[in-house]
Each structure stands twice: as structure tokens, then as C-alpha cells.
C-alpha positions in Angstrom: 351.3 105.6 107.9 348.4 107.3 109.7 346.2 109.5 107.3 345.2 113.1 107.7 342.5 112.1 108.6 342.7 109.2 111.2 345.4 112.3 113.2 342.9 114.6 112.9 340.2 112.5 114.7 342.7 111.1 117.1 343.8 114.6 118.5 340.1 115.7 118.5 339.2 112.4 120.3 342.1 113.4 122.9 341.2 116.5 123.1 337.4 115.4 124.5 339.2 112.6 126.5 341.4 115.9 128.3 338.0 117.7 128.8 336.3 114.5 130.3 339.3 114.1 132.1 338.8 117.5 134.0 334.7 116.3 134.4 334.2 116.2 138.0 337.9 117.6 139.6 337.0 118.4 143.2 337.0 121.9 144.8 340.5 122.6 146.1 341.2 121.3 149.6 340.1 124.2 152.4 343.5 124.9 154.3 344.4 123.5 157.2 342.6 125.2 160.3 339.8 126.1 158.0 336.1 125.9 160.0 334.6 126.1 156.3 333.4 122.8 155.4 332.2 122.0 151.6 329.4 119.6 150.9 330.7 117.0 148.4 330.0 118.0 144.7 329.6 115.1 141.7 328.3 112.1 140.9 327.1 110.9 144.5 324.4 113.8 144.5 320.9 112.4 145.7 318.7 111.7 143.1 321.2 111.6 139.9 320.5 108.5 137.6 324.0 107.1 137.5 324.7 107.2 133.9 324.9 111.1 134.0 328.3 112.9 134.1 329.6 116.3 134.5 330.1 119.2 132.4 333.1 121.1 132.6 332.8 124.5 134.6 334.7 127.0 133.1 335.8 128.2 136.0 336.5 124.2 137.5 334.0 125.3 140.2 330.7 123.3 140.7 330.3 124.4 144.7 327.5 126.8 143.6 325.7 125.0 140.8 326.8 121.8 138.7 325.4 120.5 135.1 325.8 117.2 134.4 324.3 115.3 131.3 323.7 112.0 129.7 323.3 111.0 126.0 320.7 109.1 125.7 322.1 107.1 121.9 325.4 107.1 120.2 325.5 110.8 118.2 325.5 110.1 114.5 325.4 112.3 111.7 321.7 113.5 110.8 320.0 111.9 113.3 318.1 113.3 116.8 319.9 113.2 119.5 318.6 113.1 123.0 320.4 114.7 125.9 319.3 114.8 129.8 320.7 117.5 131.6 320.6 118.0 135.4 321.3 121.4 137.0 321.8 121.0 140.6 322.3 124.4 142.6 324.6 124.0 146.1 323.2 127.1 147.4 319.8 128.4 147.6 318.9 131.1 144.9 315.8 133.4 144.4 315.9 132.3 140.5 317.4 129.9 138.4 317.6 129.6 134.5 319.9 128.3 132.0 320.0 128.6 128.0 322.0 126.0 125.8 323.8 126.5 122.3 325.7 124.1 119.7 327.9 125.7 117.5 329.8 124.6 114.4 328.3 121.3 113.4 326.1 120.5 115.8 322.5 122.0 116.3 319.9 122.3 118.8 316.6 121.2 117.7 314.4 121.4 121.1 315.1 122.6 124.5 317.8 125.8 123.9 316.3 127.3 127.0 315.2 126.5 130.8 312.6 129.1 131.8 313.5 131.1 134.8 312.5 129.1 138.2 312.0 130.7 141.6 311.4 127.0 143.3 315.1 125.3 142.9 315.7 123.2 145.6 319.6 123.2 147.4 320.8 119.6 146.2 317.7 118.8 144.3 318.8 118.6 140.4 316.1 120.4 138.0 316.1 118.3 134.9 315.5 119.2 131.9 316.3 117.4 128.2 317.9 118.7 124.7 317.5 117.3 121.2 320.6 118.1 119.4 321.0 117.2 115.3 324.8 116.3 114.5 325.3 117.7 110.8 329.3 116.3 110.4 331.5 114.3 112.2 333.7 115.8 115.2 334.4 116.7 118.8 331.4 119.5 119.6 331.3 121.6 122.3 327.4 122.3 123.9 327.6 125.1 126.1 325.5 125.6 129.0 325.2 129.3 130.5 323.3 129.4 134.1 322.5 132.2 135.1 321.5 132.4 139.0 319.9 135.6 141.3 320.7 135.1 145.1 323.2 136.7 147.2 325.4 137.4 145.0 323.5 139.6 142.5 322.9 137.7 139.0 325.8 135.3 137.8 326.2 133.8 135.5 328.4 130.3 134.7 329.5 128.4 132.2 329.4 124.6 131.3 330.8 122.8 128.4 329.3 119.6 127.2 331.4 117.4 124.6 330.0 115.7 122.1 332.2 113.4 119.7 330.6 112.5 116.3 332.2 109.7 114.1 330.8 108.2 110.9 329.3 104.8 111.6 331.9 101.7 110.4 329.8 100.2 107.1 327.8 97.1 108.3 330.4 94.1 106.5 328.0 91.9 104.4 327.1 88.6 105.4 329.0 85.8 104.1 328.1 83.9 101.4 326.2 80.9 102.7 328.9 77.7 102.3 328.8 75.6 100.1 327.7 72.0 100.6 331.1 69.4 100.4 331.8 68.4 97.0 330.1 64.1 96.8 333.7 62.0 97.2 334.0 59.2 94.8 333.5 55.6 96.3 335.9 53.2 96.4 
């Protein structure tokens, strides 16, 4: 019978996996007779490292800006955690800046803001790295808030970035060093 315990973390685990699965859901298809043409958003932008993912877009929208992240280590309890981040805007924007905050669990020890920046290149990802400390085990949510100034006025959007937790399995101990055979009588 499955502990409290052991259902808890398996319907937070499946919660994350539902977020990751929404990671990267395309723009919906223009309709047919449509002259607008999209540039393909995700992982195949120029100049991500391959290990790095996306964040979830609140609004499942990443055609104007996308965040994607990688964790550098396994997250466990007390202990730094590196994160890369890579905001890539789609569109060209007269600033660009984003801030970052853990809630409930997890904590950001460096890099809670990006400085505003007037040079962001369309398709060129700005990259910029986190240090979170995990104080329990869990699924966390990091959200990242990017706020852009073009043509649109100042908007802001909204990433999610999950972070599971679990408590490390105890290292089993090493076996007992065997025995030599016990000497056989001789016949």
C-alpha cells in the first residue's frame, strides 16, 4: 500500500512532468490563406547549448520572447544550485530586462535580476545564470517575469521554471569483504 508520502511525491512529480509536457508547444498553426509566416520558436534556436529547455509561458506564447534553462547538478536539499537561463527575444525591442523569484522552499541566492539592456539581438539568446538553494524536498516553481519596451509599450511576460527536489536515496554500505572458504579436510 503506497504511503502518504510516496502519493504525495508522485502527483507532485506528475504534476512537473504536465508542465514539462507543455515546455515547448508550438504557436498555433496561422489559418489557411494566411501571408503571416512565423519563424520557428524552441530548441533549434542558433546558438542554444542543447541541454537547455523551455520554460512554460503563461500565456503558451514564446513568438515574442522565450526563456529556456538548464540545471547545471541534480537539486538537493541545502546545497547551491546552478541554473543557466537564456532569454531569446523574436522581435526587436528598445529594452529588455527580466527579474527571477523562488517561492516556498526554494531560494535564490545570486542572480534575482537581469539589468535592463538596450542591445538584445532578434534570435540572439542573452544569457545569464541563477544560484538557487533548495531548503525541502518538492516540485518548485521559479518564475521568470520579462519585461520588454518596443512597439508595443512595456509588457511584461511570464515564465515558469520547475524544479523537483527529492531527498538523496542513503548510499547502501559496502559489503562485508567475503570470507575466505572454510580449509576441507583431506582424505
Amino acid at each position: 500500500m503506497p504511503t502518504r508520502r510516496n502519493c504525495t511525491f508522485l502527483f507532485a512529480a506528475l504534476a512537473c512532468g504536465a508542465l514539462l509536457a507543455a515546455c515547448d508547444d508550438a504557436p498555433p498553426a496561422p489559418a489557411a490563406g494566411s501571408s503571416a509566416a512565423r519563424k520557428p520558436v524552441g530548441p533549434k534556436v542558433a546558438g542554444l547549448p542543447p541541454e537547455m529547455v523551455a520554460a512554460v509561458s503563461s500565456t503558451r506564447n514564446a513568438t515574442v520572447v522565450s526563456v529556456h534553462f538548464a540545471l547545471r547538478d541534480t537539486p538537493a536539499i541545502n546545497e547551491a544550485l546552478p541554473v543557466d537561463i537564456a532569454i531569446v527575444p523574436h522581435q526587436d525591442f528598445t529594452s529588455l530586462r527580466a527579474h527571477f523569484e523562488g517561492r516556498d522552499g526554494i531560494a535564490l541566492t545570486s542572480g534575482e535580476n537581469l539589468e535592463p539592456l538596450s542591445n538584445a539581438a532578434i534570435e540572439k539568446p542573452v544569457l545569464h545564470q541563477l544560484v538557487l538553494l533548495p531548503a525541502r524536498e518538492g516540485v518548485f516553481i521559479l518564475t521568470a517575469s520579462v519585461e520588454t519596451e518596443g512597439l508595443e509599450g512595456n509588457v511584461t511576460r511570464i515564465f515558469s521554471i520547475p524544479i523537483i527536489v527529492a531527498t538523496q536515496p542513503a548510499s547502501a554500505s559496502p559489503p562485508a569483504p567475503a570470507s575466505p572458504p572454510a580449509a576441507q579436510p583431506t582424505p
